[in-house]
N, C-alpha and C positions, 0 to 999 in steps of 0.2 A: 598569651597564646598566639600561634603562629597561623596566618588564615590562608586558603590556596584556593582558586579561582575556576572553576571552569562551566563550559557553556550545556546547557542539557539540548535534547531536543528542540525543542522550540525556539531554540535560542536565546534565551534568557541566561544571564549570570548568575551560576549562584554559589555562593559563600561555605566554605567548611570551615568551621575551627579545629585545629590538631593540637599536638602537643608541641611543645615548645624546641627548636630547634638547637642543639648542641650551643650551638653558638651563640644563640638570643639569650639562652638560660643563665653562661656564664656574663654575657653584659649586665643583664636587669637582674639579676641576684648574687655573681660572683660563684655561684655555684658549677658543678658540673658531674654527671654519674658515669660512672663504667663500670662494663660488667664484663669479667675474664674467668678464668677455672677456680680462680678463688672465691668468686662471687662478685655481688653486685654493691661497688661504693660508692658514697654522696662526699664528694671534695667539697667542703665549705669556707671560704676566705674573709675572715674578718680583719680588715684593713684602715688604714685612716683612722679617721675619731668616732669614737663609740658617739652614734648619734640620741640623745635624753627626748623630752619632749618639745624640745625648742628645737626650731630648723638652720641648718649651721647654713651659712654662705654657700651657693652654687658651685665655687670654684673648690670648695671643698671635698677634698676624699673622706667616704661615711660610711658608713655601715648602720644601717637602720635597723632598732631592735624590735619594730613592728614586721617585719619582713623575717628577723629572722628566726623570732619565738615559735610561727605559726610551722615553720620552713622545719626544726627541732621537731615540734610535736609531729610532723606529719613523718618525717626518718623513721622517728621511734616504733611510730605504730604502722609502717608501712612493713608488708610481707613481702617486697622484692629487695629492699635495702638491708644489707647484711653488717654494712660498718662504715662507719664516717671518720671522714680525716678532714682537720681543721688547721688552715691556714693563717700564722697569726702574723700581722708585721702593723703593729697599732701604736698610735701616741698616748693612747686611755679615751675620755671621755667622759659621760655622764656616769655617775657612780651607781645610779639606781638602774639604769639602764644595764650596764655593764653585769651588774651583780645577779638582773635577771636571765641575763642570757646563761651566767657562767654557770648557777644552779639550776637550769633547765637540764643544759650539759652531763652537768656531775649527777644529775636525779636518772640520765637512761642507763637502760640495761643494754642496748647493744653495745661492741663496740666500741670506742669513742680513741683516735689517739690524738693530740694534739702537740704543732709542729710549729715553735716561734723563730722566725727567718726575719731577720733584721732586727726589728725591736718589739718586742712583748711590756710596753714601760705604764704604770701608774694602773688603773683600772684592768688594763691589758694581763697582770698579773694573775688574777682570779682568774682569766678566762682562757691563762695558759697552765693551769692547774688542776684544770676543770676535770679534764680527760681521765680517763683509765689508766693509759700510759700516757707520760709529758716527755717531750722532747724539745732540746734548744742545737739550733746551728754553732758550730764555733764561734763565728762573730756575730755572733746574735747578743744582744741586752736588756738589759733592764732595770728600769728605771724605780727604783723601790721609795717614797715619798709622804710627808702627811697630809692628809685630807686639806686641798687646798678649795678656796671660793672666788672667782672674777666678779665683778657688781659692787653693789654697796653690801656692806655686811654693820649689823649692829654691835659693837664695840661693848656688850656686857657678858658677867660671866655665864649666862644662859647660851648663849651664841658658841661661846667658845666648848661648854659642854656638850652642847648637840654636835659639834665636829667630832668631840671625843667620840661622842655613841656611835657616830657614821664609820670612823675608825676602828673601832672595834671591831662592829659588824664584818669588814675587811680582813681583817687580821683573824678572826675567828675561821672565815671561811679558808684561810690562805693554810691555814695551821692545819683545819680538817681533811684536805683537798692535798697536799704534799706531803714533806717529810722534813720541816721546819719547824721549832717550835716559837709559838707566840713571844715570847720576848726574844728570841733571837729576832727574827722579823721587825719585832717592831724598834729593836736596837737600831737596825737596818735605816727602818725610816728616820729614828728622829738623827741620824751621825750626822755630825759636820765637820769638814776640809774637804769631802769627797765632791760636793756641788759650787761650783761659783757662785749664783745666787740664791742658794735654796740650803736647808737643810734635807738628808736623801743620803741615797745611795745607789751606784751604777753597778753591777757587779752583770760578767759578760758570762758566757756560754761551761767553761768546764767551772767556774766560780760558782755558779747558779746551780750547778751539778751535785758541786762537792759541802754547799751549804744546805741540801736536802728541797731545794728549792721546785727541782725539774729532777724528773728521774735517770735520764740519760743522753748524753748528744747526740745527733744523730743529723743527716740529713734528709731528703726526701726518701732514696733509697731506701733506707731503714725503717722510715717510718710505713712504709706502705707493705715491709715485710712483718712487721711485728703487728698493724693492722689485720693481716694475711694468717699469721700465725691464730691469734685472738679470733678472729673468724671459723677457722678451721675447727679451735679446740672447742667454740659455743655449737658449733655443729654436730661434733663427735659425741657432745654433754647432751645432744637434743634427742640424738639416734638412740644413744643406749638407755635415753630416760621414757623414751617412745613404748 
């Protein structure tokens, strides 16, 4: 919150908290709203690495899923926010984390278009899929991969099974959430020649289009009209249901 200063009578200082100022909101949250003849929207930018419960390096660009679960539920159920655009240019990150934001997403009724600009890769997929309408930049990508682990990992087939089930769980949402089906996807993941050191697959902007992945390319412009449109026609659906 944003505080502002001034002196009363007697001269004492005293303190007001307001609302948070255009410009504060989008530092400390990435966020930012506008409101025009179309209505009132919440830009939301998930960038960096999907931040889990473990705290990544300072020097790190994050996106914290504690900031942005609460930040979803309050959109949803706010009466001035008409529809949200989401900003995606992510490396992935925590899978638990990830998956919660992506199904907060895909669970509202306003709304929702989402806009991968750079890279949408690993994690970042669920949650460029998430949306009502998906959209990818032409040179935008994405990184499709199996459930990988950093650390020590125990070396039995218990271990390797429980990756499977995390996998899954991914590929289930990916399938229900687009217009890909689960073994194409998960073809996707496990191919190899397409990564140097990985098994994967990179597949860019009208590729990602025409494999059912993201619904259509689009830039900003586009996305803030088909936002616009979707707005309009929940409005027209409220009027005549009134």
């Amino acid at each position: 919150m944003s505080e502002t200063t001034k002196t009363n009578e007697t001269g004492e200082t005293e303190v007001n908290e307001g609302q948070d100022s255009p410009h504060q909101q989008i530092v400390d949250m990435g966020s930012s709203v506008v409101t025009n003849g179309h209505g009132t929207v919440h830009c939301l930018t998930i960038v960096g690495q999907v931040e889990g419960h473990m705290l990544l390096p300072g020097n790190s660009k994050s996106t914290k899923y504690e900031h942005v679960l609460p930040l979803l539920a309050a959109i949803e159920e706010s009466d001035e926010v008409d529809g949200l655009l989401i900003l995606l240019n992510t490396v992935g990150g925590d899978i638990e984390a990830g998956l919660a934001i992506a199904e907060l997403i895909a669970g509202m009724e306003k709304p929702v278009v989402t806009l991968v600009l750079g890279g949408g890769h690993s994690i970042g997929i669920p949650l460029a899929v998430s949306g009502k309408v998906t959209m990818i930049a032409p040179s935008a990508s994405m990184t499709i991969h199996p459930v990988r682990m950093s650390g020590t990992v125990i070396a039995v087939p218990a271990t390797y099974q429980y990756f499977d089930r995390i996998q899954e769980r991914i590929i289930a949402f990916v399938e229900r959430n687009s217009h890909i089906s689960a073994d194409r996807f998960r073809a996707l993941m496990l191919a190899t020649g397409d990564m140097a050191n990985d098994v994967g697959s990179v597949v860019y902007g009208e590729q990602a289009v025409e494999l059912g992945l993201i619904d259509r390319i689009g830039t900003l412009s586009q996305a803030l009209s088909c936002l616009y449109e979707m707005i309009d026609q929940r409005k027209k659906g409220e009027s005549s249901g009134a």
